[in-house]
C-alpha positions as CSV (number, residue, x, y, z in Angstrom):
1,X,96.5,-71.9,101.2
2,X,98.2,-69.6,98.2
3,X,95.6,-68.8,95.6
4,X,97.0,-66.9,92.3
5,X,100.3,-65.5,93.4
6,X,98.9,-63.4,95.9
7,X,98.9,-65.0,99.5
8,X,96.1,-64.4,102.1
9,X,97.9,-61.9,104.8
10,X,96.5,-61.4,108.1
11,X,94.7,-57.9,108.2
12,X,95.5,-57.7,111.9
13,X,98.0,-59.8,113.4
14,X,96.9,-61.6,116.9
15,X,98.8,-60.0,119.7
16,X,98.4,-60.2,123.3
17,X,96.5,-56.7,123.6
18,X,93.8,-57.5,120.7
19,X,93.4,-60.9,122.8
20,X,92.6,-58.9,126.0
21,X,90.1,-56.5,124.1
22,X,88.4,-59.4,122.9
23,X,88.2,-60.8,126.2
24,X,87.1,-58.1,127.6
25,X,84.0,-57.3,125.1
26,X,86.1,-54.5,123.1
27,X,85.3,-55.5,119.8
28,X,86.7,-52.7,118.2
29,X,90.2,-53.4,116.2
30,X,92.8,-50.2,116.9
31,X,93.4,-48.0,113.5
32,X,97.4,-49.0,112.8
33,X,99.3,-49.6,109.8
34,X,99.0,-53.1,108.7
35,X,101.2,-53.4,105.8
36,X,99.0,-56.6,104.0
37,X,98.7,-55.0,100.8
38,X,102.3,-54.6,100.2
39,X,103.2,-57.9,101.6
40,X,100.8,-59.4,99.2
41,X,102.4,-57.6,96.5
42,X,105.9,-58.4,97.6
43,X,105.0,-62.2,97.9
44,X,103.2,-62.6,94.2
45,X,106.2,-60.4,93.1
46,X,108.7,-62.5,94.0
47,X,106.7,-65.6,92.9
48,X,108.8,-66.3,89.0
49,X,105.3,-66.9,87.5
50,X,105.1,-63.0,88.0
51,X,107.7,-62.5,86.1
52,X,105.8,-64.7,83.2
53,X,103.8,-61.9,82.4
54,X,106.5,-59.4,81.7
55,X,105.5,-57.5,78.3
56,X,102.3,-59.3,78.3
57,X,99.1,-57.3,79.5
58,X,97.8,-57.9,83.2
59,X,94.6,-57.8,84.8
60,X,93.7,-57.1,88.0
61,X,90.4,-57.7,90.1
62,X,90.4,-56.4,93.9
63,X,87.0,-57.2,95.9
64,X,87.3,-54.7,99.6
65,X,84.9,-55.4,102.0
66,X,84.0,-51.9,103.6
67,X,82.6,-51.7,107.2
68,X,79.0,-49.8,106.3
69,X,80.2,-46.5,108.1
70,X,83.1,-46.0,105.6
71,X,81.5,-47.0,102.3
72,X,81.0,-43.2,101.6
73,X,84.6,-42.5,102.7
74,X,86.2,-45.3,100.7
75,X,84.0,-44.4,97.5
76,X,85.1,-41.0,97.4
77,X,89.1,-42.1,97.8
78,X,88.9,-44.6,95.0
79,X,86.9,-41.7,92.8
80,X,90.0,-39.7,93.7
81,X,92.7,-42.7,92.5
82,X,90.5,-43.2,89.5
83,X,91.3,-39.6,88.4
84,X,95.4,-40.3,89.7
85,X,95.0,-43.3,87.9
86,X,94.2,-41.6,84.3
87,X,97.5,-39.9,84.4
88,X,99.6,-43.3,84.7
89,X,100.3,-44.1,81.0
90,X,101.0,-47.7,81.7
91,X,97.4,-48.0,83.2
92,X,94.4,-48.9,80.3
93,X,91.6,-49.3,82.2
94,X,90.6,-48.8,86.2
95,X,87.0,-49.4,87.4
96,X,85.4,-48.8,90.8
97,X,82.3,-51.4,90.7
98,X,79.6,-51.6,93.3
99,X,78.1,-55.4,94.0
100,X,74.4,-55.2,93.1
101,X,73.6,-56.9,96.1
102,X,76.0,-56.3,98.5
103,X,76.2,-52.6,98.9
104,X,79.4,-53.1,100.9
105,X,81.4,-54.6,98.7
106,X,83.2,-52.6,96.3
107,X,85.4,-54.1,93.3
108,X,87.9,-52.4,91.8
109,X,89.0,-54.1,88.1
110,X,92.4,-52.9,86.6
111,X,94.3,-53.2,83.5
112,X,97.8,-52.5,82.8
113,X,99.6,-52.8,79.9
114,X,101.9,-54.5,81.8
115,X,104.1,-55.7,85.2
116,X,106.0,-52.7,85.2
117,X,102.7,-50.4,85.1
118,X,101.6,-52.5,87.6
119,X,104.2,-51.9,89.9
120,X,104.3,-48.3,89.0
121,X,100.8,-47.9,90.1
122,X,101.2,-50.1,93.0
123,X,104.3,-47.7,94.5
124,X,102.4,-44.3,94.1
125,X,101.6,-42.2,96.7
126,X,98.3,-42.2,96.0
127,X,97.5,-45.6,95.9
128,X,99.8,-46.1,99.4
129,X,97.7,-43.5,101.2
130,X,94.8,-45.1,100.7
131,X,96.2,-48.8,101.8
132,X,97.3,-47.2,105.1
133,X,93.7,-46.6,105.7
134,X,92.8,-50.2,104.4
135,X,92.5,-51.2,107.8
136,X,90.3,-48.9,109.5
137,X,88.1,-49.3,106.3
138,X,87.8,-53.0,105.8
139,X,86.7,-55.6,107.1
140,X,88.9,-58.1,105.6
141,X,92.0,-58.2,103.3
142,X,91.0,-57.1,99.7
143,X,91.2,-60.2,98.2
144,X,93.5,-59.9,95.0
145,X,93.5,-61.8,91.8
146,X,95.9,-61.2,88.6
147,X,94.7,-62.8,85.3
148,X,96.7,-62.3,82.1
149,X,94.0,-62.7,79.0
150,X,93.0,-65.5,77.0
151,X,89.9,-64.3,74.8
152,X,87.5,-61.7,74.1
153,X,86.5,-58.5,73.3
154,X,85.4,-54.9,74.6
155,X,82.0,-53.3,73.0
156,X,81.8,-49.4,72.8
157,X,78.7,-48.3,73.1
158,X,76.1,-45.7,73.7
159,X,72.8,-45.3,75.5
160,X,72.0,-41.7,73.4
C-alpha cells in the first residue's frame, strides 16, 4: 500500500541465492547496491501531486533504522551531509535526530525551499554515496514522508 507519494520499495529483493542462505542458516544479507531510495524518489516524483508543491516550501522527515554495529558509522556520515548540506542554498533546514528511546533509530528532518532544492539535494554526490551504503547500514527502507506546511511557527532561543 502507497502512503504519501513515496512507495514502500523492497530493501533486498528475494532471489534464489538469499533463499538458499536463509535456508541454510546464513542470516546475513550480502552488501550490494539496492537502488530503493532512488526508486522511491523516482515513484513520488512522477506522482502529479509532486508537482503540487512546486514553488511552495517542502518538508521532509526520513526515520533509518541502523543495525547497532553501524550507528557510529551512519552518525558520522550524516554529520558529514549536514555540513554538505549548509552549502545547498535551496536547503533551510537539515536535522540529524536521535529517538530518545530507541538509540537505533535515527531521523533525519529536512526543509527545502522547494521541489527543485529537493531534487538538487537528492542528486548530489554526497547524498548518493551514502544511499549506496543504505543497505549494509539499515535494517529496513528509511521510511520517507513529504509534508508541505499548514501552520506554525519556529522559536529561537537560548539556554545562556
Amino acid at each position: 500500500m502507497a502512503h504519501g507519494l513515496f512507495r514502500p520499495v523492497a530493501l533486498y529483493p528475494r532471489d534464489a541465492r538469499t533463499d538458499r542462505q536463509h535456508s541454510a542458516g546464513n542470516h546475513h544479507r550480502p552488501a550490494r547496491k539496492v537502488p530503493f531510495l532512488q526508486s522511491a524518489i523516482a515513484a513520488g516524483c512522477a506522482d502529479s501531486r509532486f508537482h503540487s508543491f512546486t514553488g511552495a516550501a517542502i518538508y521532509l522527515l526520513a526515520t533509518l533504522d541502523v543495525h547497532p554495529q553501524f550507528q557510529q558509522e551512519l552518525l558520522a556520515a550524516l554529520d558529514q551531509l549536514v555540513a554538505h548540506s549548509r552549502t545547498e542554498p535551496g536547503t533551510l533546514q537539515y536535522e540529524v535526530l536521535t529517538d530518545l528511546e530507541n538509540e537505533n533509530r535515527i531521523i533525519v528532518f529536512e526543509h527545502y525551499a522547494d521541489a527543485a532544492a529537493l531534487q538538487a539535494h537528492m542528486e548530489s554526490a554526497p547524498l548518493q554515496a551514502l544511499v549506496a551504503r543504505f543497505a549494509t547500514y539499515l535494517g529496513a527502507p528509511p521510511s520517507l514522508v513529504r509534508m508541505g506546511r499548514r501552520n506554525g511557527f519556529l522559536r529561537e532561543f537560548s539556554l545562556s
